[in-house]
ROVO-691206 format. One record per residue (C-alpha): x, y, z; residue number from 1; residue in one letter. Coordinates in steps of 0.05 Angstrom, whole numbers. Layout:
{c1: X	c2: Y	c3: Z	k: NUM	r: a}
...
# end
This chain:
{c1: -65	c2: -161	c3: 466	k: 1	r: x}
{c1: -74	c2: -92	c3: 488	k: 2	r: x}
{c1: -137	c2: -82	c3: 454	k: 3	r: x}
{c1: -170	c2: -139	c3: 476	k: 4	r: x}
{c1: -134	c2: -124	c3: 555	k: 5	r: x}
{c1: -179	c2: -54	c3: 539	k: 6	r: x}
{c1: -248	c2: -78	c3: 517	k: 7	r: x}
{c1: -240	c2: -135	c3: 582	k: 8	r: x}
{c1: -230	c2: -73	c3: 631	k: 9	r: x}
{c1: -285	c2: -30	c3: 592	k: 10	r: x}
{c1: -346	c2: -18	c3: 638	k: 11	r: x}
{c1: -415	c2: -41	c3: 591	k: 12	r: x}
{c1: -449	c2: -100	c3: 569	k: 13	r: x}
{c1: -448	c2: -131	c3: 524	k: 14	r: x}
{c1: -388	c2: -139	c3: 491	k: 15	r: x}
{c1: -367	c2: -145	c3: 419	k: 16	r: x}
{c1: -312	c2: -186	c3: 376	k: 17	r: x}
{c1: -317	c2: -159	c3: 304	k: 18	r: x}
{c1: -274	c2: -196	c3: 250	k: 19	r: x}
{c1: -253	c2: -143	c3: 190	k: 20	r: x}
{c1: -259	c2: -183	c3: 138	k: 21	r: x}
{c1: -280	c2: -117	c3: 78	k: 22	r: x}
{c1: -212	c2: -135	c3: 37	k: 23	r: x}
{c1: -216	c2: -79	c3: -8	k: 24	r: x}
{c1: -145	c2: -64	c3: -16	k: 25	r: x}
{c1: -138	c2: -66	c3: -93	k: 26	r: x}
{c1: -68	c2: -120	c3: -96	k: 27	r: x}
{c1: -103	c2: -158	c3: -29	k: 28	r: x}
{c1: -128	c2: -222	c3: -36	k: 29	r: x}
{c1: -101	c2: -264	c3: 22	k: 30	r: x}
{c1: -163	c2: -253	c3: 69	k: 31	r: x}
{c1: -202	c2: -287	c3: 20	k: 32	r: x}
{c1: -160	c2: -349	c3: 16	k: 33	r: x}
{c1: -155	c2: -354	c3: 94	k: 34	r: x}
{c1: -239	c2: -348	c3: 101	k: 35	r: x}
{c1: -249	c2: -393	c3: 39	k: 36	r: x}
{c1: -195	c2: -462	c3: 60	k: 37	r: x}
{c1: -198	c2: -452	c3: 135	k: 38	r: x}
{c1: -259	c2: -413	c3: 156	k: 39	r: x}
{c1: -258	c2: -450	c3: 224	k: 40	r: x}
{c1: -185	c2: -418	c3: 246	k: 41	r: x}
{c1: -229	c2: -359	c3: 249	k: 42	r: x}
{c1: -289	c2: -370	c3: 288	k: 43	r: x}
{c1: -230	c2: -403	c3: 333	k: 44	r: x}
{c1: -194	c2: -343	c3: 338	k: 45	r: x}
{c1: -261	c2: -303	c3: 363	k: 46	r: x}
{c1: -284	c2: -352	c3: 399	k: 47	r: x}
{c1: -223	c2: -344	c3: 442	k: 48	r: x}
{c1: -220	c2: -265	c3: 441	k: 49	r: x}
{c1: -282	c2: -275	c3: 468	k: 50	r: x}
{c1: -256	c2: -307	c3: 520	k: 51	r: x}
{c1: -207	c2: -268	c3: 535	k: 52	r: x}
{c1: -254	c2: -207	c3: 535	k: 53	r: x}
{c1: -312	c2: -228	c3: 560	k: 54	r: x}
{c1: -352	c2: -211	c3: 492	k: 55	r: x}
{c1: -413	c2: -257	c3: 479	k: 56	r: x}
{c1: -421	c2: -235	c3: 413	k: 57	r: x}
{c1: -386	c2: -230	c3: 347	k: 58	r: x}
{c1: -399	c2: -211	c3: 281	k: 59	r: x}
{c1: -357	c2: -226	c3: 222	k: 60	r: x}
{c1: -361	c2: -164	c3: 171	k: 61	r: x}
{c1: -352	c2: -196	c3: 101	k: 62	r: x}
{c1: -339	c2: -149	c3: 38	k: 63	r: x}
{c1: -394	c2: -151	c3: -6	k: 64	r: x}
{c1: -364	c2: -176	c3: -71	k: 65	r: x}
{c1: -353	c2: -247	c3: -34	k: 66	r: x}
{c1: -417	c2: -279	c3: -47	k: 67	r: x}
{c1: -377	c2: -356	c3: -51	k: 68	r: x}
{c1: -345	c2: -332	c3: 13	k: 69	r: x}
{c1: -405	c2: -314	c3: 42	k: 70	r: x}
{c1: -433	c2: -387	c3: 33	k: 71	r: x}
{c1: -371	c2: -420	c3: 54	k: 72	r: x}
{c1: -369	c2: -382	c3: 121	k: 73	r: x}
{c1: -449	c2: -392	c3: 139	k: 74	r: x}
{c1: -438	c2: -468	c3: 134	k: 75	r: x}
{c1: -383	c2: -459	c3: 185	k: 76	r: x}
{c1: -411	c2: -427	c3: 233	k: 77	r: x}
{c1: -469	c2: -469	c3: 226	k: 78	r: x}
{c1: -419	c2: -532	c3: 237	k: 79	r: x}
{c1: -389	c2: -495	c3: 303	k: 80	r: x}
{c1: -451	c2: -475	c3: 339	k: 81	r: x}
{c1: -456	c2: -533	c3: 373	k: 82	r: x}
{c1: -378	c2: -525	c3: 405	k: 83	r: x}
{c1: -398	c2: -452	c3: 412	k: 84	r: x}
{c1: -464	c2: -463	c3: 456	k: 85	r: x}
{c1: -492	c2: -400	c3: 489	k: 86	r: x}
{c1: -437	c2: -367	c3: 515	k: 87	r: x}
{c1: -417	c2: -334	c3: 446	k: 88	r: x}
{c1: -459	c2: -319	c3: 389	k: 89	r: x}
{c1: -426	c2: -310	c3: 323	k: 90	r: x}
{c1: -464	c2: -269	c3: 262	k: 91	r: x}
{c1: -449	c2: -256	c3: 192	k: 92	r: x}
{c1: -462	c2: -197	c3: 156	k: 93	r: x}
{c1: -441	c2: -172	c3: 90	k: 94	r: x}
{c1: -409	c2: -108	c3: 75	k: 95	r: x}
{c1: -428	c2: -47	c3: 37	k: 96	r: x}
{c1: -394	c2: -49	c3: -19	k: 97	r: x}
{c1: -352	c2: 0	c3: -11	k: 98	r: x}
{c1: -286	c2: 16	c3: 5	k: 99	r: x}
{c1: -293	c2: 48	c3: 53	k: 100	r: x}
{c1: -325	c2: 8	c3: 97	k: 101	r: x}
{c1: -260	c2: -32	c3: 116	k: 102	r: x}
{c1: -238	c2: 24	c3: 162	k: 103	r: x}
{c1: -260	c2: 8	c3: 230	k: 104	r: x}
{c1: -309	c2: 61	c3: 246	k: 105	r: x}
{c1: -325	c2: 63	c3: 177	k: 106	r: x}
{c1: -353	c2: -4	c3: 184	k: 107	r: x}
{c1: -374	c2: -2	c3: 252	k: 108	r: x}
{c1: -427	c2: 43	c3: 223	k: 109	r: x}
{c1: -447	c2: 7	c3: 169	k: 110	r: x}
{c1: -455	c2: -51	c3: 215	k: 111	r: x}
{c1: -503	c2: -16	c3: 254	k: 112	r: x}
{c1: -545	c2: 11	c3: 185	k: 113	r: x}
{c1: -516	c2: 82	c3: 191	k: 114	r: x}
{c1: -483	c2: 116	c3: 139	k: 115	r: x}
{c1: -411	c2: 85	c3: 135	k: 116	r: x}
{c1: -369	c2: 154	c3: 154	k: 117	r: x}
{c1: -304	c2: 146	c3: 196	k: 118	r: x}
{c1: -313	c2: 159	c3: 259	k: 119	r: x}
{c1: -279	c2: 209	c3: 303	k: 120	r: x}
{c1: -245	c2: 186	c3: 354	k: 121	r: x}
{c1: -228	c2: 184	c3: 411	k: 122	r: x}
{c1: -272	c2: 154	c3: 440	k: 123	r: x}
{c1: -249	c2: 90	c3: 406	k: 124	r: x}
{c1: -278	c2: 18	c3: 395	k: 125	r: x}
{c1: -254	c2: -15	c3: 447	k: 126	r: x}
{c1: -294	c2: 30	c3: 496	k: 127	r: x}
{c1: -343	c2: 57	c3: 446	k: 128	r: x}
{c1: -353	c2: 7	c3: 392	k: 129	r: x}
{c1: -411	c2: -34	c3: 364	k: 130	r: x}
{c1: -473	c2: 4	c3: 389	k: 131	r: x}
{c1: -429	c2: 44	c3: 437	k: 132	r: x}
{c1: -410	c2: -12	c3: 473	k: 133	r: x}
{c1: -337	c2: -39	c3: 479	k: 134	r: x}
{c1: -313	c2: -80	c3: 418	k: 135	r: x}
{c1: -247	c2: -113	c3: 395	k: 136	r: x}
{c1: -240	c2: -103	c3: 318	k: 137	r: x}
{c1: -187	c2: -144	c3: 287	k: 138	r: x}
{c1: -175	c2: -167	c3: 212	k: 139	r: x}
{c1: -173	c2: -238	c3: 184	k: 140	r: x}
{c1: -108	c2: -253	c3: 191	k: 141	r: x}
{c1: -87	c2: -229	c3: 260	k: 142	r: x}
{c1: -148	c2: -273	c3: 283	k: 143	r: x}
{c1: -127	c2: -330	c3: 240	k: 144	r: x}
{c1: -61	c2: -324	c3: 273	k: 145	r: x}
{c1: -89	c2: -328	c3: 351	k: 146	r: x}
{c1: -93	c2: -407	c3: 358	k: 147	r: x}
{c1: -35	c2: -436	c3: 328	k: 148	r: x}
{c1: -4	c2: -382	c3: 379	k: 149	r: x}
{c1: -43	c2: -399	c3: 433	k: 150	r: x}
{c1: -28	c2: -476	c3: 421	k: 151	r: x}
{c1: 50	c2: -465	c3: 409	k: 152	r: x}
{c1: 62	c2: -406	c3: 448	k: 153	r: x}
{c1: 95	c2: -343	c3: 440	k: 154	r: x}
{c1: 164	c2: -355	c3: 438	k: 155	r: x}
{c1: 153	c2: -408	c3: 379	k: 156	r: x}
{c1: 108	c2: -353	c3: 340	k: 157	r: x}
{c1: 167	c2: -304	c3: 356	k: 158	r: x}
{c1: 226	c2: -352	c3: 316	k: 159	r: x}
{c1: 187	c2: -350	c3: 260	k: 160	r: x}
{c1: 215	c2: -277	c3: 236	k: 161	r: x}
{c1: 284	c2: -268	c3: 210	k: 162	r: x}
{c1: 327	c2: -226	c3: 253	k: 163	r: x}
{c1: 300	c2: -180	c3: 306	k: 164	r: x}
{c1: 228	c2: -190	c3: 267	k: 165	r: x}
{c1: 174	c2: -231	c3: 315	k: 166	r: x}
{c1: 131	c2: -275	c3: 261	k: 167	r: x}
{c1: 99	c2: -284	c3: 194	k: 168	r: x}
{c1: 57	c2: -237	c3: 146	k: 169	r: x}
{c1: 15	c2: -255	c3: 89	k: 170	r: x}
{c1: 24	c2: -221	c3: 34	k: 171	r: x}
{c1: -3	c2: -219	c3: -32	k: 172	r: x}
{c1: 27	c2: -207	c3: -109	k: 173	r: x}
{c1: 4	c2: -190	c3: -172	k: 174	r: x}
{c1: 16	c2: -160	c3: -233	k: 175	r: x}
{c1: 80	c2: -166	c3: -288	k: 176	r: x}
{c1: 99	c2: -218	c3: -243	k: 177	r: x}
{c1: 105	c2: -300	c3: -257	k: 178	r: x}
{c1: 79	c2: -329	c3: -198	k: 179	r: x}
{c1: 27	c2: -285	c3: -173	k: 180	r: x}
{c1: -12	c2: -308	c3: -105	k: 181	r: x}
{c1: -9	c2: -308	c3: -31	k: 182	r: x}
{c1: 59	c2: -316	c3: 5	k: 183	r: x}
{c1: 67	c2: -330	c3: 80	k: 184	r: x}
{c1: 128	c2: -295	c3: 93	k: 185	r: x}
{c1: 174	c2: -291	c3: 149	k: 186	r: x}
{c1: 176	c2: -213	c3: 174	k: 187	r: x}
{c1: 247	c2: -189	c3: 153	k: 188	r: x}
{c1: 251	c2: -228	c3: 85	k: 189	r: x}
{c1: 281	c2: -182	c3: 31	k: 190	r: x}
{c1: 236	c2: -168	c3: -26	k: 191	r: x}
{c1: 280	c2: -184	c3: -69	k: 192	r: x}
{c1: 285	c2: -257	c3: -47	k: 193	r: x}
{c1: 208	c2: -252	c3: -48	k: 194	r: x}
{c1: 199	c2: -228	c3: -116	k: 195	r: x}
{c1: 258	c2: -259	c3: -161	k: 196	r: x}
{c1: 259	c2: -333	c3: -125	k: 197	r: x}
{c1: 189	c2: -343	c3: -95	k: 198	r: x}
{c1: 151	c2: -309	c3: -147	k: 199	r: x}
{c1: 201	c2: -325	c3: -207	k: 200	r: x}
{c1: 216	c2: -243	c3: -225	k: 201	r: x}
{c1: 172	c2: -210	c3: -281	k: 202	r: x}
{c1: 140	c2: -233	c3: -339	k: 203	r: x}
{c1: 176	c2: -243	c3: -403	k: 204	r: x}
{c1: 248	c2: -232	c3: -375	k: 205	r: x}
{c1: 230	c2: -149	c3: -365	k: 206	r: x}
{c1: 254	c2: -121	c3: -309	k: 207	r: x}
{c1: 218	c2: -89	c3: -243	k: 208	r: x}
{c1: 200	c2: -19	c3: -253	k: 209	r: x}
{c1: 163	c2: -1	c3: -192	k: 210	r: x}
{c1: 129	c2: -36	c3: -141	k: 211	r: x}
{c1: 63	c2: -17	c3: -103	k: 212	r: x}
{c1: 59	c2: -37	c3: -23	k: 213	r: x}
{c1: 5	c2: -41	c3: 20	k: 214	r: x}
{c1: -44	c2: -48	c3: -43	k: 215	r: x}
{c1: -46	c2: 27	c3: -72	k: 216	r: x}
{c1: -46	c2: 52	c3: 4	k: 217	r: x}
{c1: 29	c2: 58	c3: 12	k: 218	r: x}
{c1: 40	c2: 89	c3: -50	k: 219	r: x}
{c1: 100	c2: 58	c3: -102	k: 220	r: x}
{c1: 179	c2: 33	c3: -83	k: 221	r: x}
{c1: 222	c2: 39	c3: -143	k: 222	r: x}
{c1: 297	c2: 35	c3: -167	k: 223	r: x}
{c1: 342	c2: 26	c3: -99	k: 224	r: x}
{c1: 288	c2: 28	c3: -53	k: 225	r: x}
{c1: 266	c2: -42	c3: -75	k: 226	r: x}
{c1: 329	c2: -62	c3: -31	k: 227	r: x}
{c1: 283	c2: -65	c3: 25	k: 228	r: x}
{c1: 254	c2: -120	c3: 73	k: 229	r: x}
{c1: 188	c2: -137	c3: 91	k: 230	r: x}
{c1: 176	c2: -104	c3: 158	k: 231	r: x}
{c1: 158	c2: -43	c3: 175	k: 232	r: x}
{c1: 209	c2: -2	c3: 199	k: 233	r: x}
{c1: 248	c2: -22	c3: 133	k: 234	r: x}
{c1: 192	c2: 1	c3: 81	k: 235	r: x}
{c1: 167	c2: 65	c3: 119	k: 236	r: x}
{c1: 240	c2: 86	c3: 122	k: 237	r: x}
{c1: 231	c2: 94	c3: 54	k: 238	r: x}
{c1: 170	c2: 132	c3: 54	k: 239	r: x}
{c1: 121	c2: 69	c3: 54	k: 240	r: x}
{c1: 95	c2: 24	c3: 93	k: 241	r: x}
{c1: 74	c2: -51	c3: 95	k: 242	r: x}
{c1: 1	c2: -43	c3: 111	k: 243	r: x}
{c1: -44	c2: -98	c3: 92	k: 244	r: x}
{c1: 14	c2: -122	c3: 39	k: 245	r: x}
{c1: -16	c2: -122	c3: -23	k: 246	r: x}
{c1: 39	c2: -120	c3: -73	k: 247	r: x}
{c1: 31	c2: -95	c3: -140	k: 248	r: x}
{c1: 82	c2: -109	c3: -187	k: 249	r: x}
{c1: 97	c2: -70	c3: -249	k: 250	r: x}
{c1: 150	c2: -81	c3: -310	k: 251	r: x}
{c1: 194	c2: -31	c3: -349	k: 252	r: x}
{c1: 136	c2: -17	c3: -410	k: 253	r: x}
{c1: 81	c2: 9	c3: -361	k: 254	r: x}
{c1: 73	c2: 81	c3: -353	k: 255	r: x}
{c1: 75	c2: 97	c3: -289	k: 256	r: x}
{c1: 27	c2: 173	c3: -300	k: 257	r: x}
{c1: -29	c2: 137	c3: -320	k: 258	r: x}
{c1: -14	c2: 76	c3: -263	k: 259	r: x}
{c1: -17	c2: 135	c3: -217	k: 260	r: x}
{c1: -77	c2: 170	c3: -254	k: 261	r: x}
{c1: -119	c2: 103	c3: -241	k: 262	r: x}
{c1: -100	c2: 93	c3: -169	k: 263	r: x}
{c1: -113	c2: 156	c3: -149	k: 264	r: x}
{c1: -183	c2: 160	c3: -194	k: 265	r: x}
{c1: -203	c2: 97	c3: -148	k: 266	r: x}
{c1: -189	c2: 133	c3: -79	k: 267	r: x}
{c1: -226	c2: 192	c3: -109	k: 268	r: x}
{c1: -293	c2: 154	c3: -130	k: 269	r: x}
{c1: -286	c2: 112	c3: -58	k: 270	r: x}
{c1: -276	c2: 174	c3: -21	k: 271	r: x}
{c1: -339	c2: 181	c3: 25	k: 272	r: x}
{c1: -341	c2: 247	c3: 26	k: 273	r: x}
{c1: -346	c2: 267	c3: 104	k: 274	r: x}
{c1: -285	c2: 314	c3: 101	k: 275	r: x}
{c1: -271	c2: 361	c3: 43	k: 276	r: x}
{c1: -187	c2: 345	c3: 42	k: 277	r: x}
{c1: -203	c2: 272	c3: 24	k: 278	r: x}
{c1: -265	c2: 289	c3: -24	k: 279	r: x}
{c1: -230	c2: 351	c3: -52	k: 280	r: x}
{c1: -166	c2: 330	c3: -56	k: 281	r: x}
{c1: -177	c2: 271	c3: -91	k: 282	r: x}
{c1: -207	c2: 298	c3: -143	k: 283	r: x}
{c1: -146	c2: 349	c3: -154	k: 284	r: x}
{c1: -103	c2: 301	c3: -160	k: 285	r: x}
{c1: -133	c2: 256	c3: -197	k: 286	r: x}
{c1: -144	c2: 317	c3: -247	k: 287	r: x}
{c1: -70	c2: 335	c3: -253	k: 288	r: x}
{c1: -55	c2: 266	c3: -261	k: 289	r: x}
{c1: -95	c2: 258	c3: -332	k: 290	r: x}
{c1: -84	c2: 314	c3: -361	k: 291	r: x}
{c1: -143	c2: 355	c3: -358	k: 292	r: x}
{c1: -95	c2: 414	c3: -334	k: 293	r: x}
{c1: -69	c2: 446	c3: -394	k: 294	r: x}
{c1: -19	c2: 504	c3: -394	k: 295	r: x}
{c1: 6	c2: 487	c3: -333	k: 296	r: x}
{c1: 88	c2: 494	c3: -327	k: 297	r: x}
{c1: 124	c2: 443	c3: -278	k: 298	r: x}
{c1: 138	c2: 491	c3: -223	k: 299	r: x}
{c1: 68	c2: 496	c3: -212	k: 300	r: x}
{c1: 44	c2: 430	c3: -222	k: 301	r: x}
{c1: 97	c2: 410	c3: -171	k: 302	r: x}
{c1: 75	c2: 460	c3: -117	k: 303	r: x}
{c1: 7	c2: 441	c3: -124	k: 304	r: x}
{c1: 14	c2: 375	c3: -122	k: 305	r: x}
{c1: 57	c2: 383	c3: -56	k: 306	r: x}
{c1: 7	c2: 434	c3: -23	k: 307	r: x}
{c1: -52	c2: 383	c3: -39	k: 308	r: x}
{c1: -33	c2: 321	c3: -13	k: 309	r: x}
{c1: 7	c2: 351	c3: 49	k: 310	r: x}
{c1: -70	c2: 382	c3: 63	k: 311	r: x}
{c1: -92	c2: 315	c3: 61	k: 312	r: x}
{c1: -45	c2: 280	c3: 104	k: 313	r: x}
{c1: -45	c2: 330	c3: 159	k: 314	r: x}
{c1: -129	c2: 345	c3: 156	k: 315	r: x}
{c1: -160	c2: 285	c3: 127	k: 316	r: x}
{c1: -216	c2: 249	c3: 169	k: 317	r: x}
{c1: -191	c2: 173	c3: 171	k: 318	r: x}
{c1: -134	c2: 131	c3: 131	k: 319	r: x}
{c1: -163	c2: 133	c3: 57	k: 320	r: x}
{c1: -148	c2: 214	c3: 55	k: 321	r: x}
{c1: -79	c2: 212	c3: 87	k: 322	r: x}
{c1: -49	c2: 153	c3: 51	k: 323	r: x}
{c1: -83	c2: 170	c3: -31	k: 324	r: x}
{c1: -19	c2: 225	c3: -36	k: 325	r: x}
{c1: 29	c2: 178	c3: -28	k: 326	r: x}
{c1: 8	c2: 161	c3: -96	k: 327	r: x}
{c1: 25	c2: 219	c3: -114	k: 328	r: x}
{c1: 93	c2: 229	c3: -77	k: 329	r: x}
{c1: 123	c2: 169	c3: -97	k: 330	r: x}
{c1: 114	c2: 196	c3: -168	k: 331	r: x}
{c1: 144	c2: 251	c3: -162	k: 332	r: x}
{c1: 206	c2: 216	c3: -124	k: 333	r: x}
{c1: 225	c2: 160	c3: -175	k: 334	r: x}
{c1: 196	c2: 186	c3: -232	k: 335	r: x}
{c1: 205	c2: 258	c3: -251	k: 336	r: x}
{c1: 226	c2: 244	c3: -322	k: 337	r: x}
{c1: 161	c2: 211	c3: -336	k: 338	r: x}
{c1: 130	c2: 268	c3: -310	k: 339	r: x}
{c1: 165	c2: 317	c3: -340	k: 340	r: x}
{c1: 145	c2: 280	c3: -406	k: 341	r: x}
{c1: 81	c2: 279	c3: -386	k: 342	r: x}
{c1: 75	c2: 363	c3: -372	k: 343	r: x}
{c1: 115	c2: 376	c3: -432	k: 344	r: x}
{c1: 53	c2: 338	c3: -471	k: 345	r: x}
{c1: -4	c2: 367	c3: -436	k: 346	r: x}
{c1: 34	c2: 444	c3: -452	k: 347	r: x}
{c1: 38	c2: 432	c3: -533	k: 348	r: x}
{c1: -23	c2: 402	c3: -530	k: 349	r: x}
{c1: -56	c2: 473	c3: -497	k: 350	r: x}
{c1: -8	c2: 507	c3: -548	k: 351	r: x}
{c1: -35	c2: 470	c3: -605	k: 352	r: x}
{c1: -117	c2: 484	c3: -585	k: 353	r: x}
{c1: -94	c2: 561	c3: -576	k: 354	r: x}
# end
C-alpha cells in the first residue's frame, strides 16, 4: 500500500506496474504454480495497481527457465486485452537467466537491456524505476493476493493468520521430506505442525537434521531452533528469516559441509560481480568450505570465516552479498562438530602431501 501510495504521488509519466516473477530462489517453486493454474489473478492484481497508481503500463518479468510458463501467460493476456482496453497495457518479457536478476534493480536493468547490476539506491523505484520513471515492483504472490482482498476486504484477509499474524504465505518444501510441494499457510503456523502433519516428516522414518528458510537466502535452522513459527519476527529471532519461504529440508545422513559448500558455490557463480565483498567473498568462502585450504588450524578458519562474511553483510551492494554468509553462520552455530571433523581432515590430509 505504501509503495503503490508513492509511485501515485510521484511526479512523471508514464507510470509502471512490474510483476517479479524471476523465482530463482533454489527451494522456491510456488510462483510458478500461481502463474501456471491462475495466470489471470495476476493480470487482475496489476490491472488494479494500476489503478490505484495511475500506471498504464505493466510488464510481467518472467525467469528465463519458464518456457511452459511463458506460453501459458501470453495466452492470458491475450484473453484479457479485451477487459483491459487502452487504459493499461500489459507486456511480457523473459528474464536473463540469472539470478540475479530477481532483485529489483537488478531486473529493472535487465528490463531495460542494460547490464543487470543492482542498483544503488536511493533514488528508488517507485520514483526512479522503469526508464527512470516511477514504478511499483511487486512479486507474484503479493499481486496474486490483491483481489481476493480487494473483494473480501481487509479485515477478512487479516483472520486468516493465527494469533497477532495478519494472513497467509505460500511456502514451498522440498527435500528428505514426504510430501514435498506448495503449502498456503496461515502466518504464525509452527513448523513443526507444517513439516511432521502437512508434509508427513522425513523420508524413511529419519529424523530432521537441519532445515534451510527462505531458499538458501536465510541460511539453515537446526536442533531447537526448528521450534519456531512461520512469521517473521519468530525465524529472524533466530538468526533467519522467512524471505520468499523456500524450505529445504534435510535428514540426519546428509553432511551438512558439503550442503553448505554447494550453496555457497551457487551464490558465488550467481554473484554479478559489481562489488568486490559479494564477488570476493564468495569465492572465500566457498574455498574454505571444500577444502582447498589445507594446513589451516580451527582458530583461523573460524576468524576468517567471521571477518569474511561480516565484510559482506555490512559492504555488499544488494541482498545476494549480505544474505550468502548466513550460510556460513548457521554452520558454524549448529554444527561445529561437523566442522571440526571436517578441519581435522583437511589438516592430515596437508600432513600426509608434506
Amino acid at each position: 500500500g505504501k509503495k503503490w501510495e508513492m509511485v501515485a504521488q510521484a511526479k512523471g509519466e508514464p507510470k509502471f506496474i512490474v510483476c517479479n516473477a524471476d523465482e530463482g530462489e533454489p527451494g522456491c517453486f510456488k510462483d510458478r504454480a500461481i502463474l501456471d493454474y491462475d495466470p489471470h489473478a495476476i493480470i487482475e492484481g496489476m490491472a488494479i495497481a494500476a489503478h490505484a497508481t495511475g500506471a498504464t503500463k505493466g510488464f510481467i518479468y518472467l525467469r528465463y527457465e519458464y518456457p511452459d510458463t511463458f506460453n501459458t501467460l501470453k495466452r492470458a493476456i491475450t484473453d484479457a486485452e479485451n477487459l483491459l482496453g487502452d487504459s493499461f497495457t500489459l507486456y511480457l518479457r523473459r528474464g536473463g537467466g540469472a539470478y540475479i536478476c530477481g532483485e529489483e534493480g537488478s531486473l529493472l536493468n535487465s528490463l531495460e537491456g542494460k547490464h543487470p547490476f543492482p542498483r544503488n539506491r536511493p533514488p528508488f523505484p517507485v520514483t526512479h524505476g522503469y526508464n527512470d520513471l516511477p514504478t511499483a515492483v511487486n512479486n507474484v504472490e503479493t499481486l496474486a493476493s490483491v483481489p481476493p482482498i480487494i473483494l473480501k476486504g481487509a479485515e477478512w484477509y487479516r483472520e486468516l493468520g493465527l494469533g497477532e499474524h495478519a494472513g497467509t504465505k505460500l511456502v514451498s518444501v522440498s527435500g528428505d521430506i514426504q510430501q514435498p510441494g506448495n503449502y498456503e499457510i496461515p502466518l504464525g503456523l509452527p513448523l513443526q505442525t507444517l513439516l511432521d502433519d502437512w508434509c508427513g516428516g522425513t523420508t524413511d522414518g529419519k529424523s530432521i537434521q537441519a532445515v534451510t528458510m527462505a531458499g538458501l537466502s536465510g541460511g539453515f535452522l537446526a536442533g531447537d531452533d526448528l521450534d519456531v513459527t512461520l512469521d517473521e519476527p519468530s525465524i529472524r529471532a533466530k538468526g533467519a528469516f522467512l524471505g520468499a519461504a523456500g524450505i529445504i529440508v534435510f535428514d540426519d545422513t546428509r553432511d551438512m559441509m558439503e550442503i553448505a559448500h554447494c550453496a555457497m558455490d551457487f551464490f558465488a557463480k550467481e554473484s554479478c560481480g559489481k562489488c568486490f565483498p559479494c564477488r570476493i567473498g564468495t569465492q572465500r568462502l566457498s574455498e574454505r568450505l571444500n577444502g582447498s585450504i589445507e594446513n589451516q588450524d580451527k582458530t583461523a578458519w573460524h576468524d576468517e570465516v567471521h571477518d569474511i562474511g561480516r565484510t559482506m553483510m555490512a559492504t555488499s551492494a544488494c541482498g545476494l552479498g549480505m544474505a550468502a554468509p548466513n550460510i556460513t553462520q548457521s554452520l558454524v552455530k549448529y554444527f561445529p562438530e561437523q566442522i571440526a571433523a571436517y578441519l581435522n581432515t583437511a589438516a592430515n590430509s596437508g600432513q600426509e602431501q608434506l
